[in-house]
C-alpha positions as CSV (number, residue, x, y, z in Angstrom):
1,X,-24.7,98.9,40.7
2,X,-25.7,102.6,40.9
3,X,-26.8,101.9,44.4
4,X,-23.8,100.4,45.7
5,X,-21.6,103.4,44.0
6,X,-23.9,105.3,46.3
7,X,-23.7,103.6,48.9
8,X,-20.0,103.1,49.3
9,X,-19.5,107.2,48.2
10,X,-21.5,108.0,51.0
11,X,-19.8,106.1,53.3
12,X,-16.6,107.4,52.1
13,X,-18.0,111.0,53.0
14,X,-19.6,110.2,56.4
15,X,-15.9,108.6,56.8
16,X,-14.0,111.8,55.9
17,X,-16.8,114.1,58.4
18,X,-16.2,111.8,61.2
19,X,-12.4,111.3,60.8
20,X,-12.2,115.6,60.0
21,X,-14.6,116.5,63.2
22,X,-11.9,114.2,65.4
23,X,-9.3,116.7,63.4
24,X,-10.8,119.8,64.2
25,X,-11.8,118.4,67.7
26,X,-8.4,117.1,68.6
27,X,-6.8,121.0,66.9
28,X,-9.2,123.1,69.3
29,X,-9.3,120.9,72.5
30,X,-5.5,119.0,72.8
31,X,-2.4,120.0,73.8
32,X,-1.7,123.5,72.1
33,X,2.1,122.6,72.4
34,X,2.4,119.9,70.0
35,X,6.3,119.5,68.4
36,X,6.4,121.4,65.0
37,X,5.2,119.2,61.9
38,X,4.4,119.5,58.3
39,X,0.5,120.7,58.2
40,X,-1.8,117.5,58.0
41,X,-4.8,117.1,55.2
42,X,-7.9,116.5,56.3
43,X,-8.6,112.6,57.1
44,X,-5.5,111.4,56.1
45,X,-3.1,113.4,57.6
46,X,0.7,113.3,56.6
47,X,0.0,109.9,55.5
48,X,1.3,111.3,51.7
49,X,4.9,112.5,53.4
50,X,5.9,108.6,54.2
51,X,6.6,107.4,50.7
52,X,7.9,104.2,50.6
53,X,11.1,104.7,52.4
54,X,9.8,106.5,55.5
55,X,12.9,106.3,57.7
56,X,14.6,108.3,54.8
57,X,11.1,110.6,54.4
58,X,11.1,111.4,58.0
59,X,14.8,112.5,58.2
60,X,14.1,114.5,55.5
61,X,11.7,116.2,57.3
62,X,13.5,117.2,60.5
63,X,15.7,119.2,58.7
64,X,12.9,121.8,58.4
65,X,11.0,121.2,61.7
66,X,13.6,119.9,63.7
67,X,14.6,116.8,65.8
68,X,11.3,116.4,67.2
69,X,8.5,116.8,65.0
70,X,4.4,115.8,64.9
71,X,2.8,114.0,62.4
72,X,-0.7,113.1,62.2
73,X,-1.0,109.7,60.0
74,X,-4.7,109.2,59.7
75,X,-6.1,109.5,63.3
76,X,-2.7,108.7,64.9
77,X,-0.8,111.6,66.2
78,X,3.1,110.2,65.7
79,X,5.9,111.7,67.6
80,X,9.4,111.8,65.6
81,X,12.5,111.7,67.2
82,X,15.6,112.6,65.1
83,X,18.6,113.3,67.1
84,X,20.6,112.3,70.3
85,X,19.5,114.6,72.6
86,X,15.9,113.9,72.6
87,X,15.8,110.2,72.1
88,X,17.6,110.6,75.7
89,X,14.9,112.5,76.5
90,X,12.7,110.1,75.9
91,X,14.4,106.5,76.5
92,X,16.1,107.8,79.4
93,X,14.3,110.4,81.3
94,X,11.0,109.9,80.3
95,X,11.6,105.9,80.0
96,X,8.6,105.0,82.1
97,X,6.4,107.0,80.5
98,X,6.9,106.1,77.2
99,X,8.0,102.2,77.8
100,X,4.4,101.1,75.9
101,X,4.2,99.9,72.3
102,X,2.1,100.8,69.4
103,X,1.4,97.9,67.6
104,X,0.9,98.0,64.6
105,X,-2.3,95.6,62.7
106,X,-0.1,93.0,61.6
107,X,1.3,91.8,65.0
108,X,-1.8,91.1,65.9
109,X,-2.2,87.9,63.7
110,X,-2.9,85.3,66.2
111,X,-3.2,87.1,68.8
112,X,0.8,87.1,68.6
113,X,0.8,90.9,70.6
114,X,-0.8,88.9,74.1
115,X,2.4,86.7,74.3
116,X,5.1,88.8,72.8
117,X,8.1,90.1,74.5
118,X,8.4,92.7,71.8
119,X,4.7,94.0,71.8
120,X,3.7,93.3,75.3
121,X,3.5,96.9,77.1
122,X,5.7,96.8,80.4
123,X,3.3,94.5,83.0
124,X,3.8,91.3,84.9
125,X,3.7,88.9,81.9
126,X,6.5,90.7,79.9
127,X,8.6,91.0,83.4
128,X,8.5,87.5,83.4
129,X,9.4,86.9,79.6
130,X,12.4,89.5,80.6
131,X,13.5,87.6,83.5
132,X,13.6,84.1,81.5
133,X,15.7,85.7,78.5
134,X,18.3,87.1,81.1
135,X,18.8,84.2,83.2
136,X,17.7,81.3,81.0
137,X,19.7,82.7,77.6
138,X,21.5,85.8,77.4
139,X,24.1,86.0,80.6
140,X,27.9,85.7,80.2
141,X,27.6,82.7,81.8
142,X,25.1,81.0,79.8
143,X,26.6,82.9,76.5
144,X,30.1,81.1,77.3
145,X,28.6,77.5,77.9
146,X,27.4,77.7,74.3
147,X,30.4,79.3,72.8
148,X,31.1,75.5,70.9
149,X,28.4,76.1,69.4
150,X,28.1,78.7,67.4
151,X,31.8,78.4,67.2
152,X,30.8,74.9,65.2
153,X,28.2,76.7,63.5
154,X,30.6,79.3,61.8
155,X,33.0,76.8,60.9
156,X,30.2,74.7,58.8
157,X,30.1,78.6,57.4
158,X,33.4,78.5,56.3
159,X,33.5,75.1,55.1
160,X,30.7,76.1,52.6
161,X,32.3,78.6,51.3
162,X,35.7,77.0,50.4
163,X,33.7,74.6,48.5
164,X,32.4,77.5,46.8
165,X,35.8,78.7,47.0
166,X,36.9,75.6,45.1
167,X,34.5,75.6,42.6
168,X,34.2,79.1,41.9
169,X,31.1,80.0,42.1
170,X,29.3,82.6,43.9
171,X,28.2,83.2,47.5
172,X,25.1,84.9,48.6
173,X,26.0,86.3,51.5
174,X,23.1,87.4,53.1
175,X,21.5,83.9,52.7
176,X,24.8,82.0,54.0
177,X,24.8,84.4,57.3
178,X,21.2,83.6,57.7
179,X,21.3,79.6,57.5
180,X,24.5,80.5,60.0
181,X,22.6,81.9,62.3
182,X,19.7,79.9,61.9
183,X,21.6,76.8,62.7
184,X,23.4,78.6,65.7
185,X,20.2,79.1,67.3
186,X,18.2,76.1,66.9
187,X,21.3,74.4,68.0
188,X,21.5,76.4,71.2
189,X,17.7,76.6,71.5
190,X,17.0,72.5,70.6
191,X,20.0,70.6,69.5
192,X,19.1,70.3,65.6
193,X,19.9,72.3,62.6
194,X,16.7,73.3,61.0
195,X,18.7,74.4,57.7
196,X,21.2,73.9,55.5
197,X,23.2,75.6,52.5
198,X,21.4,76.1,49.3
199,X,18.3,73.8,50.7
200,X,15.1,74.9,49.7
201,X,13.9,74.7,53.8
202,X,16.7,77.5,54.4
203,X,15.3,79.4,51.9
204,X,11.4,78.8,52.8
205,X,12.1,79.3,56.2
206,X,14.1,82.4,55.6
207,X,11.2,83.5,52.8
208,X,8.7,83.3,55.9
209,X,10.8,85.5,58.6
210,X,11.3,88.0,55.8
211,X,7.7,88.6,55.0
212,X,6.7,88.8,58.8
213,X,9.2,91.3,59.0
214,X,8.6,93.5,55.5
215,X,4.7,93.0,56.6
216,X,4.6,94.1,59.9
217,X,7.3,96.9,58.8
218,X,4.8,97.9,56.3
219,X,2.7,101.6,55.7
220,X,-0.6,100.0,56.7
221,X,-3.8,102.0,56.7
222,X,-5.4,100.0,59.2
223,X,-3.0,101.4,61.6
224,X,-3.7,105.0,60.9
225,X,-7.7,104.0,60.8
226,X,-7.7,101.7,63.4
227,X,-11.9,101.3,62.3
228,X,-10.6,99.4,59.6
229,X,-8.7,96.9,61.6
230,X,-11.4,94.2,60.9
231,X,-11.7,94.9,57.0
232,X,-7.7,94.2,56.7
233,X,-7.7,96.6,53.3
234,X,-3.9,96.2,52.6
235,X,-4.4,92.2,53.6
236,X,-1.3,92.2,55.4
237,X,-2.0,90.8,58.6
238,X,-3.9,87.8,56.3
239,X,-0.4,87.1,55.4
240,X,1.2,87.7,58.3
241,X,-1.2,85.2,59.3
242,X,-0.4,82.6,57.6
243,X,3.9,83.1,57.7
244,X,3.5,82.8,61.8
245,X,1.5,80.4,61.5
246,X,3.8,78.0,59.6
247,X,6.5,79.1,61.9
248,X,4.0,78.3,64.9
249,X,3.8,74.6,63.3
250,X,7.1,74.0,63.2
251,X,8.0,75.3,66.9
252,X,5.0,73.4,67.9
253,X,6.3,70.0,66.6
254,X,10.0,70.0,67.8
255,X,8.2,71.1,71.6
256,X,5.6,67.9,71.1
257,X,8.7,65.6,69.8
258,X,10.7,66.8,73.0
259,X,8.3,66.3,75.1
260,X,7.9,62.7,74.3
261,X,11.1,62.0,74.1
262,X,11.2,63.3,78.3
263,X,8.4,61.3,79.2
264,X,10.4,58.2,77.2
265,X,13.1,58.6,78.6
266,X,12.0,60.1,82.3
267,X,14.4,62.5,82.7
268,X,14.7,66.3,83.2
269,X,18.1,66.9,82.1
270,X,18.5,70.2,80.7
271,X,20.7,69.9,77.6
272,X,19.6,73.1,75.6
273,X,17.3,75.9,76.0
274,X,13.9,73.6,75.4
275,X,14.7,71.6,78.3
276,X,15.3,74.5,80.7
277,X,11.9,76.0,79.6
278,X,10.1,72.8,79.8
279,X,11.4,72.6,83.2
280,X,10.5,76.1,83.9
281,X,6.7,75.5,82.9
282,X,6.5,72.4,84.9
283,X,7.2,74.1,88.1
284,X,4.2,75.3,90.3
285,X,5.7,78.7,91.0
286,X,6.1,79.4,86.3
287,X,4.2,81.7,84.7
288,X,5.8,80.2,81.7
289,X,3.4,77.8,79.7
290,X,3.7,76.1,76.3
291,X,1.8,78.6,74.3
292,X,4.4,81.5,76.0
293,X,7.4,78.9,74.9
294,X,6.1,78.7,71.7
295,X,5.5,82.0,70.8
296,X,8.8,83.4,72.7
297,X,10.7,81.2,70.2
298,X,9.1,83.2,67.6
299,X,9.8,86.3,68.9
300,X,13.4,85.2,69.1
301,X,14.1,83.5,66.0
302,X,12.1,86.1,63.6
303,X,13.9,89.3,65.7
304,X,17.2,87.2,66.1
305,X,17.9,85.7,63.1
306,X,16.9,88.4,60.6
307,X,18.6,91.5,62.0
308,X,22.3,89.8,62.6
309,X,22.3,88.0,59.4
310,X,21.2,91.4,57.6
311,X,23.7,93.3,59.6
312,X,26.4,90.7,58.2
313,X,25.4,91.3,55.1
314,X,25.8,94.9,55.2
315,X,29.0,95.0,56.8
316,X,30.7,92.9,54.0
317,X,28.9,95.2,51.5
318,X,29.9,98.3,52.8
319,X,33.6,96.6,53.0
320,X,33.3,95.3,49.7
321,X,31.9,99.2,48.8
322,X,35.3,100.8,50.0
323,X,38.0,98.1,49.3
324,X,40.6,100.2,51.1
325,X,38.5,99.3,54.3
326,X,38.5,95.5,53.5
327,X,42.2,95.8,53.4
328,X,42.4,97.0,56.4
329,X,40.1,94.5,58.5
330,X,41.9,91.7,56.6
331,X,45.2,92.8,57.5
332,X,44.1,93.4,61.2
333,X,42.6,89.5,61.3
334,X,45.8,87.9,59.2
335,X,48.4,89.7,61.7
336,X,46.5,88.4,65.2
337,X,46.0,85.0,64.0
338,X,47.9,84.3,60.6
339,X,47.0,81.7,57.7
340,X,44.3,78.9,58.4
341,X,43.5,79.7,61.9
342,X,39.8,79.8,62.6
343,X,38.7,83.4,64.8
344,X,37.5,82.6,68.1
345,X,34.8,84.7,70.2
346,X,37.7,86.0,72.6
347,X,39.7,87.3,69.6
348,X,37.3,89.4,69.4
349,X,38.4,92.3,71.8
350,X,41.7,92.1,70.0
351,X,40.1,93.5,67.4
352,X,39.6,97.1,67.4
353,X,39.1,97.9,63.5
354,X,36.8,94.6,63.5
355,X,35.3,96.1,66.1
356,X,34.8,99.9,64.5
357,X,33.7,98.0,61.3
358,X,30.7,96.8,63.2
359,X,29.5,99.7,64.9
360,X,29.9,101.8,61.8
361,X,27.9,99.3,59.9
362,X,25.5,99.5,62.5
363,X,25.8,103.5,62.6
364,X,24.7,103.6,58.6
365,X,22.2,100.4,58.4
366,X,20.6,99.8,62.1
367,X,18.5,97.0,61.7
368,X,15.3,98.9,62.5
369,X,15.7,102.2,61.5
370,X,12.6,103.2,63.9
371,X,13.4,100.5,66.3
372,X,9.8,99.4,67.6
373,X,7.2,101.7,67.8
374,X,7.0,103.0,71.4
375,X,3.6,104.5,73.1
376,X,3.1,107.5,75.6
377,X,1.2,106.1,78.6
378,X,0.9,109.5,80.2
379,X,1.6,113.3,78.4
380,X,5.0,113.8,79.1
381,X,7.2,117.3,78.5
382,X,10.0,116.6,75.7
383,X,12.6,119.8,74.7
384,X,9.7,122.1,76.0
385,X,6.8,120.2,74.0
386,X,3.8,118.3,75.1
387,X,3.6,114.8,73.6
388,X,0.2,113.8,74.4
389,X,-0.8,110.3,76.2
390,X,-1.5,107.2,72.9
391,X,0.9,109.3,70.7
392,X,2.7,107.3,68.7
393,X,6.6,107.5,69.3
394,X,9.0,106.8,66.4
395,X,12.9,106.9,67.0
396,X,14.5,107.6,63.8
397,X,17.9,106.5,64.5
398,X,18.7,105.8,60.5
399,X,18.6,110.2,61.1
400,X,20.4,109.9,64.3
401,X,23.1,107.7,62.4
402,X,23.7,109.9,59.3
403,X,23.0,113.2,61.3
404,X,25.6,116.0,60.3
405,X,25.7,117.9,63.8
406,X,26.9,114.7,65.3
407,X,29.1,112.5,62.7
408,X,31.6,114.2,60.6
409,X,30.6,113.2,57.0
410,X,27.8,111.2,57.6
411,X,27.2,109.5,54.8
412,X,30.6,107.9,54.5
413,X,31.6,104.5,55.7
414,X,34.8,105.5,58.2
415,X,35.0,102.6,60.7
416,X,38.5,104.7,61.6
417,X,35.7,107.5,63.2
418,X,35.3,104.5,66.1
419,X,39.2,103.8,67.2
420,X,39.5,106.7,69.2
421,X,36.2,107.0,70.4
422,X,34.3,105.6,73.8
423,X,31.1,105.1,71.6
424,X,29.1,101.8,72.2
425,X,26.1,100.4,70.4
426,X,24.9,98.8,74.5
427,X,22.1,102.0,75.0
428,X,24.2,104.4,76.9
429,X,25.8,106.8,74.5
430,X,22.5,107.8,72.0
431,X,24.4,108.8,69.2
432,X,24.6,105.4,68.5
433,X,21.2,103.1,69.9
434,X,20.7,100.4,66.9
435,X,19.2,98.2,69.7
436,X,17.7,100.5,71.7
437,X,17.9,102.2,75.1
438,X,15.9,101.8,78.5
439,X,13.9,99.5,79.8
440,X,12.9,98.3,76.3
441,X,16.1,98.0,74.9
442,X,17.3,94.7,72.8
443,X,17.2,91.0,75.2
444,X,19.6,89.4,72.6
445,X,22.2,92.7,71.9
446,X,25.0,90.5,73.7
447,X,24.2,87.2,71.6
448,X,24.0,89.3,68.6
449,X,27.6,91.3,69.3
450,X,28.5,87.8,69.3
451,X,27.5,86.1,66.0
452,X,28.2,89.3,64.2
453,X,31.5,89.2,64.9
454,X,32.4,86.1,65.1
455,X,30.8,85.3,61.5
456,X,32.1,88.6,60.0
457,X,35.3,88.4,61.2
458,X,35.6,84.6,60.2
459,X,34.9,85.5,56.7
460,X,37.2,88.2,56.5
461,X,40.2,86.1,57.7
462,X,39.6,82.9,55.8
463,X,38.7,84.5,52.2
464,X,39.5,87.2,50.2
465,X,36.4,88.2,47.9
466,X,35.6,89.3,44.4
467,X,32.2,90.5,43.3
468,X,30.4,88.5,41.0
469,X,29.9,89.3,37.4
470,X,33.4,91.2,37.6
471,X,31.1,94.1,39.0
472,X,33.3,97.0,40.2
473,X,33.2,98.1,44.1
474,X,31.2,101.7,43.2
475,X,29.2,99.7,41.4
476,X,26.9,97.1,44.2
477,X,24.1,98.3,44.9
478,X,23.6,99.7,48.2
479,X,19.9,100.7,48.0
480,X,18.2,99.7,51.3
481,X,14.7,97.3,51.2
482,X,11.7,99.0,53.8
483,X,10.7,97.1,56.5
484,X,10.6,96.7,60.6
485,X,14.1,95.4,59.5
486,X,16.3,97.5,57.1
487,X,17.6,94.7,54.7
488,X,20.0,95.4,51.4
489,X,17.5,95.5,48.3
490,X,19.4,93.4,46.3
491,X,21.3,90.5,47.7
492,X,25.2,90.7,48.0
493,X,26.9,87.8,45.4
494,X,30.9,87.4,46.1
495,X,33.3,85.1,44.9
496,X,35.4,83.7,47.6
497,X,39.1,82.9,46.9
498,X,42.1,81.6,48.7
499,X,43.9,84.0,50.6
């Protein structure tokens, strides 16, 4: 036992004099023009300064060194970017340059990072998975043909909820929104519901997209000491493992059940998104096979689903957080469409307070507060700093959102702030990027403007709402959950009653 205490102290020491050398080596022999940052410890850096909320750590930080700042998290030199200015810099100007990803330990279960539209640096293969998203999926055209059925989708929504409506009892919405969305999806993607309300495979499957999400969105030491990738010391990406893996399954068995059902019935008729894919992989010319189909639909479906369900979530908590507000939206719905009358998508540009509801939801709770890791390819010149080739690159627009120089009161929910303003959430005006901005930006923003709306404003119009447990409206909880996706930490329970 004695020997092994040795042993592994010594190790820990030869660790710490080969990680502080690459320190001191890195200090004397990099860039000299490095962005200000808090001063690192030896081995582990600024690793201490995260917490476990860094989006809110980090913003705290560039109030003393600034809206572009270096941190050194283990042997990663990070680059954070906290306001508007500089994210333009970066997603715009330098765009290119800095179109890579970091990826993180966990997305590497699998192997996911060699097929994945989100991890996949800019290179023929993620071209391709680009090109299939915008012409197979996400186009106005395609986006129209499949209006009926989400429009379907959302009225099984509100059907739920008047039974719940009927009966009294309580509504999780976050967990409603998801099954919502879920079902909206699979519809579009493969003709079948894979959930339903209050069912244990809803809640499973939503159980399994949350943890790949919270995992992957989690401090993880084998990403600042990339030597320990192979000892997985946090045992993340072993659970990451096995949540994509289940996912994997059930992808896998719909694709195998389709593609029977073709050969059965010989024909190529392209009735959702599976066929058209299928149909895309058979032809000669494809890059597309059935392991890139596979994993693309678990790219979409974890990414999707989470972040426009959450998003729901937080826009009726931050309405039910400032019932002045909810008034407001309410009375905006009731006087375009009146009593009964279920929303429809192209309501929704009559709908300017709906609208600025959205985007300041979006403003205060962006899905992923960092939006995904991004990686310098080449050093690049930023606001008269050198931001050296493999650093790290972290946009903090959770800072950007609640930044004082930009947004009058920040902190305050004032969807009114967006009715006379030009400000859009599509990656042109960086004030405002919840999905991004360049070449990387979000594949799925227009399907998710979509659903959001749609869902938000159908619940609005349908219901008024009462929180459970005759909790007042100062009192919900609007405490915010870390992960790659910024969920609510406790769920939102309403009463829905008749308008």
């Amino acid at each position: 036992m004695d020997y092994m205490l040795l042993l592994l102290g010594l190790s820990f020491v030869l660790a710490c004099i080969h990680f502080l050398t690459k320190s001191l080596a890195a200090t004397k022999f990099g860039p000299v023009n490095l962005p200000p940052g808090p001063r690192p410890f030896p081995v582990i850096g600024n690793i201490l300064e995260l917490g476990n909320k860094p989006h809110q750590a980090l913003a705290e930080l560039s109030k003393t060194y600034g809206p572009i700042m270096s941190l050194k998290l283990g042997s990663i030199t990070t680059i954070v970017i906290s306001s508007p200015h500089v994210a333009k810099e970066a997603l715009q100007t330098h765009d290119r340059a800095l179109s890579s990803r970091t990826i993180p330990d966990g997305a590497r279960s699998l192997d996911h990072h060699k097929y994945s539209i989100a991890w996949l640096p800019v290179s023929a293969p993620w071209r391709n998975l680009r090109k299939v998203c915008a012409t197979q999926m996400f186009t106005a055209q395609r986006l129209d043909a499949t209006q009926l059925v989400r429009q379907k989708k959302v009225q099984e929504l509100v059907d739920y909820v008047h039974e719940s409506c009927k009966s009294g009892s309580v509504v999780d919405i976050g967990q409603a929104a998801f099954t919502t969305v879920m079902n909206s999806v699979s519809n579009t993607f493969f003709s079948i519901d894979l959930a339903q309300y209050q069912s244990d495979l809803s809640e499973n499957f939503k159980d399994l997209v949350y943890s790949v999400m919270e995992e992957v969105g989690r401090p993880n030491i084998a990403d600042y000491f990339p030597i320990l990738r192979s000892v997985d010391p946090q045992g993340i990406r072993k659970r990451i493992t096995t949540s994509i893996g289940k996912l994997l399954n059930i992808f896998e068995g719909i694709i195998h059940e389709r593609i029977q059902t073709r050969e059965k019935m010989m024909s190529k008729e392209s009735k959702d998104l599976l066929d058209s894919l299928l149909n895309l992989a058979e032809e000669n010319s494809s890059e597309l096979s059935l392991v890139i189909i596979k994993r693309l639909f678990l790219d979409l479906f974890v990414a999707g689903i989470d972040t426009t369900s959450s998003t729901v979530e937080w826009a009726m908590a931050e309405l039910l957080h400032n019932p002045e507000k909810l008034t407001k939206a309410q009375t905006e719905l009731r006087q375009l469409l009146g009593k009964g009358e279920l929303v429809q998508e192209s309501d929704i540009n009559k709908l300017p307070y709906l609208q600025a509801v959205m985007k300041e939801t979006l403003r205060l709770h962006p899905p992923a507060p960092f939006l995904v890791p991004h990686k310098a390819e080449t050093e690049v010149e930023i606001s008269s700093y050198v931001v050296p080739k493999t650093a790290q690159i972290l946009v903090n627009v959770w800072a950007i959102g609640r930044d004082s120089s930009v947004w009058q009161n920040p902190t305050s929910f004032m969807p009114e702030r967006f009715l006379e303003s030009e400000i859009d959430v599509k990656g042109r005006d960086f004030e405002l990027i919840p999905f991004g901005a360049g070449r990387r930006i979000c594949p799925g923003l227009s399907l998710a403007q979509r659903m959001v709306h749609l869902m938000l404003a159908s619940l609005l119009c349908t219901f008024d709402w009462k929180l459970a447990n005759d909790m007042k409206p100062e009192e919900i909880d609007m405490t915010e959950k870390f992960g790659i996706t910024l969920h609510k930490s406790e769920p939102l329970l309403a009463i829905p009653t008749k308008v």
